[in-house]
Structure formats: structure tokens, C-alpha cells
FIBAFI-293097 format. One record per residue (C-alpha): residue in three letters; x, y, z. Coordinates in steps of 0.02 Angstrom, whole numbers, plus 50000, padded with zeros to 5 digits. Last residue first. Layout:
<rs>
<'ala' <X Y Z>>
...
</rs>
This chain:
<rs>
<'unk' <50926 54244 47677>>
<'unk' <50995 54149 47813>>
<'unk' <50921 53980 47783>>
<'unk' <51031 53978 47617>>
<'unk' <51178 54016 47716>>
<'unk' <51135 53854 47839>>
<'unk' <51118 53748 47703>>
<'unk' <51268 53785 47622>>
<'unk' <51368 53755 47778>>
<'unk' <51279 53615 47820>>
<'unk' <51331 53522 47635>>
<'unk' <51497 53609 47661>>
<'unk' <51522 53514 47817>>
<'unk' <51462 53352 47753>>
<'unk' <51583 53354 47603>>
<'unk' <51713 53385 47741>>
<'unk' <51651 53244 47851>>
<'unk' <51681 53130 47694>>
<'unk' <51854 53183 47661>>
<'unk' <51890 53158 47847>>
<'unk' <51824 52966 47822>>
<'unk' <51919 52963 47664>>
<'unk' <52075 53015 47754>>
<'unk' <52049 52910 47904>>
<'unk' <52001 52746 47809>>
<'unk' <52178 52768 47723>>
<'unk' <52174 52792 47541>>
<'unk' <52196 52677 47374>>
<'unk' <52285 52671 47190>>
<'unk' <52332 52550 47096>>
<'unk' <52524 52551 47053>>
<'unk' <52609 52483 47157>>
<'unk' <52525 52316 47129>>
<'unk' <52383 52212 47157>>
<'unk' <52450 52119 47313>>
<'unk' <52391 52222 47447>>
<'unk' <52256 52340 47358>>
<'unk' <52085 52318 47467>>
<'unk' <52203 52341 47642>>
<'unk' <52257 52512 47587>>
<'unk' <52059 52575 47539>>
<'unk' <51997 52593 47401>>
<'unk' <51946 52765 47288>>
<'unk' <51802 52817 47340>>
<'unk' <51660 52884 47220>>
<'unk' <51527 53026 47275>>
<'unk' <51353 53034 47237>>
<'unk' <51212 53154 47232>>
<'unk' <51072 53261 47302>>
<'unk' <51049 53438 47371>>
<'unk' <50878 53448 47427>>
<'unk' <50690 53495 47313>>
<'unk' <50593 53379 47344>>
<'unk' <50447 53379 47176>>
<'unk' <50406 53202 47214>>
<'unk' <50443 53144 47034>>
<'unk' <50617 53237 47032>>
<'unk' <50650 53164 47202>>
<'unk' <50629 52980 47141>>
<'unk' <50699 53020 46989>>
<'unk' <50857 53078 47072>>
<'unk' <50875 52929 47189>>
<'unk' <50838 52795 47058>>
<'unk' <50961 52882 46950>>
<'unk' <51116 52878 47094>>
<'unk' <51060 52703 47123>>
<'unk' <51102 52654 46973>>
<'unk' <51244 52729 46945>>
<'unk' <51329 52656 47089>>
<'unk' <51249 52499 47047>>
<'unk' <51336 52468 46884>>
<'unk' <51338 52580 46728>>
<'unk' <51478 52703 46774>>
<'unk' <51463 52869 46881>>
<'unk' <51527 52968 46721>>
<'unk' <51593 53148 46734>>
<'unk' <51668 53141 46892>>
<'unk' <51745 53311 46967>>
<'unk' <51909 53317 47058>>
<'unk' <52001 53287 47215>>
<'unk' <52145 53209 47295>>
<'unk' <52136 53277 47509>>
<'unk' <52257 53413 47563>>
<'unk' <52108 53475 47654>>
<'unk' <52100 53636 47527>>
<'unk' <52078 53485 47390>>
<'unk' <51923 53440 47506>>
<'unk' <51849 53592 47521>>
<'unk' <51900 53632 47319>>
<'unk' <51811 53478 47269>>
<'unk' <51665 53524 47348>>
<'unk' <51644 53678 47322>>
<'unk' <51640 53640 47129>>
<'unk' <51512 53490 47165>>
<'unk' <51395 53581 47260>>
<'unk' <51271 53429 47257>>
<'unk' <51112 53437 47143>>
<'unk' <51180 53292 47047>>
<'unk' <51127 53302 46862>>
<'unk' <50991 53194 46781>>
<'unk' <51006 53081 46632>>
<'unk' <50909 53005 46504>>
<'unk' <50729 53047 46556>>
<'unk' <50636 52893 46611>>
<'unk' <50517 52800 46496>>
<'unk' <50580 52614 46583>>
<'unk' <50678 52660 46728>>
<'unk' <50871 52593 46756>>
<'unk' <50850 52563 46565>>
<'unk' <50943 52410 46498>>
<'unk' <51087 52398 46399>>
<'unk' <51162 52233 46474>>
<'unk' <51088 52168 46656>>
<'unk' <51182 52061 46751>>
<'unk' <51107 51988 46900>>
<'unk' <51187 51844 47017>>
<'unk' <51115 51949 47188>>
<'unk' <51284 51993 47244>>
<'unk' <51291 52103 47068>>
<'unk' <51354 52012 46915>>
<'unk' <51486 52093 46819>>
<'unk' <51529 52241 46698>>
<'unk' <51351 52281 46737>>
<'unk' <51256 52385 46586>>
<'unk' <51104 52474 46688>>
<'unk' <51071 52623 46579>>
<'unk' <50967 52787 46631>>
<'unk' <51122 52907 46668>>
<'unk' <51170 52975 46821>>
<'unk' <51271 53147 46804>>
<'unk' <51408 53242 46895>>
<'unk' <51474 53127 47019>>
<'unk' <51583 53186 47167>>
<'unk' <51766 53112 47145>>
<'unk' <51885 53073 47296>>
<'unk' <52037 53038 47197>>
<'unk' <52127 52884 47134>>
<'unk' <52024 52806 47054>>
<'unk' <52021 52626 46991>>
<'unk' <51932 52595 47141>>
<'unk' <51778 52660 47119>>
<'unk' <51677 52596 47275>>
<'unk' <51520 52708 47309>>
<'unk' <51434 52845 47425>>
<'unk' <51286 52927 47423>>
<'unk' <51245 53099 47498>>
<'unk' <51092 53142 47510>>
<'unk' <51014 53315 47582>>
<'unk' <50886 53404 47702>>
<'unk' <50798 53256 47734>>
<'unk' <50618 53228 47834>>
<'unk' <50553 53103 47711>>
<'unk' <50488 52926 47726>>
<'unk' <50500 52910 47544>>
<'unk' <50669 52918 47524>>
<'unk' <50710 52790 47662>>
<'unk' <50579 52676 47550>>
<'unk' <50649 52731 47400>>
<'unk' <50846 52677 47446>>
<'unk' <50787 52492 47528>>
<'unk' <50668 52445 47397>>
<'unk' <50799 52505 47247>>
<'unk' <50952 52410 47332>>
<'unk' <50843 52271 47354>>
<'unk' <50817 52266 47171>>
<'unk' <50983 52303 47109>>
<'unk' <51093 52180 47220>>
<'unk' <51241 52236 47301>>
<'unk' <51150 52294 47469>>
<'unk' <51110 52472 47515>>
<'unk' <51197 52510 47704>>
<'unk' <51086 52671 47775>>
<'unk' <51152 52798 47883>>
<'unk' <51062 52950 47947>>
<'unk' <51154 53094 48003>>
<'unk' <51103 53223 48086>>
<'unk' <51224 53369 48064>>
<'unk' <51280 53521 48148>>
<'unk' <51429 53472 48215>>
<'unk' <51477 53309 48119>>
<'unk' <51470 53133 48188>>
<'unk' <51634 53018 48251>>
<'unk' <51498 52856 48267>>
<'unk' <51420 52892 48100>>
<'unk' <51568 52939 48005>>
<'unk' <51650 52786 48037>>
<'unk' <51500 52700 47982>>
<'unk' <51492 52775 47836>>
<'unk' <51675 52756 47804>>
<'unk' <51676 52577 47812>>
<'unk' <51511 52543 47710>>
<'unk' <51593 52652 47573>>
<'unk' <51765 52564 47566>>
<'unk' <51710 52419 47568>>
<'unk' <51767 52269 47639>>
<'unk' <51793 52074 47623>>
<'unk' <51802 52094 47415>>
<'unk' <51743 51933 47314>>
<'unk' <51640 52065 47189>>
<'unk' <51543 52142 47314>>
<'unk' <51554 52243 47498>>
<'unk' <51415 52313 47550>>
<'unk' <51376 52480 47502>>
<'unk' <51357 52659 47564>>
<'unk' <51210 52792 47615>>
<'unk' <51222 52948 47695>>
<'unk' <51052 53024 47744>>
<'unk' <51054 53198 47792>>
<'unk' <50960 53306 47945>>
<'unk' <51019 53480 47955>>
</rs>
């Protein structure tokens, strides 16, 4: 089973993130059973866009799972729906801020992850890991991304589980903000990850059964 798993560069005056860090964690532990191709999308909506559709476009997936930054969470938290509105709460690492407008002009005004989102959750909650269901991936690139993705596969008729999946930070990210903002250990979210991958295969490999 051949997946692309795609994070972010760090943004916002950050030195890490949490995304980037677990990808490539993930990449050099691997997963029985999975190919994994990682991609690092940059901060900035344009390149982010060029980079994502031309990995898309290549083909040869079986599944995408993107990750993001959400770090006024403190679960791992598959999305549920993108929604067709760029509104940044701050400039991206390009200097753009866009303010109630479409991620694509015309396009439909939401689509829903294709991910097993319930078995999900419940993997990683059986892993002792904080889970639960997102119902709103934001407005900023996370989202944005997460749309672009969809429509892209919705156009080309691919049919592949799909999605995204917010972290919550990372220890080192939260030194100095208080006790009370919340973050996990590059281990956990890295195991958290490698347990979304493993029911990703696991589903696949049922499905190739029948």
C-alpha cells in the first residue's frame, strides 16, 4: 500500500513543527506494509498548491494522509470536512493574508474526508493516545490544502481514502506559554501517526480481500 504523508514547515516565528517532525520520523522508523511517501508543503498557499497537485497528479497512491499544526488542541484530531474559504488569522511564510476568499473559485462548499475517521479515533484512543473527531479544519493552510486535495481527486474521479489530521504541539513548542496549553512528545504523536497508518493498510488490505 503506497501512501503519501505530507506535513508543514514550520510558520508563525516557530523553529519546529510538529507535522514536519513526525513525518520524518515516521519515514525513517516505516510501517509494515506501507510505502510511504513524504512530502514537506511550505507555509505559503501557492507553493503549497504546486507542490500538493503535482505529487497528486503523478499518481500511483492508495491513500493521503495530511498532517497539520493545531496547537490549541489537545488531542490527535482527524478532520471531518474542508471548506472552500481561505480567511488566515495571519500571514502565511509567503506575507499573504487572504480574508473570505474561495480556496477555488465555483468550487463546491465543502467536501468530507474519505479517511476512517471513527476507526481512527478508537485505534488511537485504544493506544492510550487523546483522540476525537474534528469538525472544523480552520481557514488557514491546513484547510486549504485539505480542499485543494479533495477537489483535486473529486475532479480526477480517484477514488482513495483522503484527509487530514491535526497535532497538537510538541513539549519544546510550549516552554514558557503556560501550564496550561497543551502539547505531546514527538514519540507519542509519531506512534499516533503509525497507528493511523496501520488502520489505513489494514482497511485496504480487507477491502482487497473481498
Amino acid at each position: 500500500m503506497r501512501v503519501l504523508l505530507t506535513g508543514f514547515e514550520p510558520f508563525a516565528g516557530e523553529s519546529v513543527n510538529p507535522s514536519m517532525e513526525v513525518l520524518r520520523q515516521v519515514e525513517r522508523e516505516g510501517t509494515p506494509g506501507v510505502e510511504l511517501d513524504c512530502l514537506v508543503l511550505p507555509v505559503a498557499r501557492a507553493a503549497a498548491d504546486g507542490r500538493l497537485l503535482e505529487r497528486l497528479g503523478a499518481g500511483g497512491l492508495d491513500a493521503l494522509v495530511m498532517l497539520g499544526e493545531a496547537g490549541a488542541r489537545a488531542q490527535v484530531m482527524p478532520e471531518r470536512v474542508a471548506i472552500n474559504v481561505d480567511d488566515y488569522p495571519m500571514a502565511d511564510n509567503a506575507g499573504q493574508r487572504p480574508c473570505d476568499e474561495p480556496v477555488v473559485v465555483g468550487g463546491p462548499a465543502a467536501y468530507f474526508s474519505t479517511l476512517p475517521l471513527r476507526d481512527m479515533m478508537n485505534a488511537l484512543k485504544a493506544a492510550d493516545i487523546p483522540a476525537g473527531i474534528s469538525n472544523s479544519a480552520g481557514t488557514f493552510l491546513c484547510n486549504r490544502v485539505f480542499y485543494r486535495a479533495m477537489h483535486h481527486l473529486h475532479g480526477t474521479g480517484d477514488v482513495f481514502a483522503a484527509g487530514f489530521v491535526h497535532l497538537p504541539y510538541l513539549h519544546q513548542q510550549v516552554k514558557g506559554r503556560g501550564e496550561a496549553v497543551a502539547s505531546m512528545s514527538l514519540d507519542t504523536l509519531t506512534r499516533a501517526t503509525r497507528v493511523l497508518l496501520e488502520v489505513l493498510r489494514d482497511a485496504h488490505e480487507r477491502a482487497h480481500r473481498t
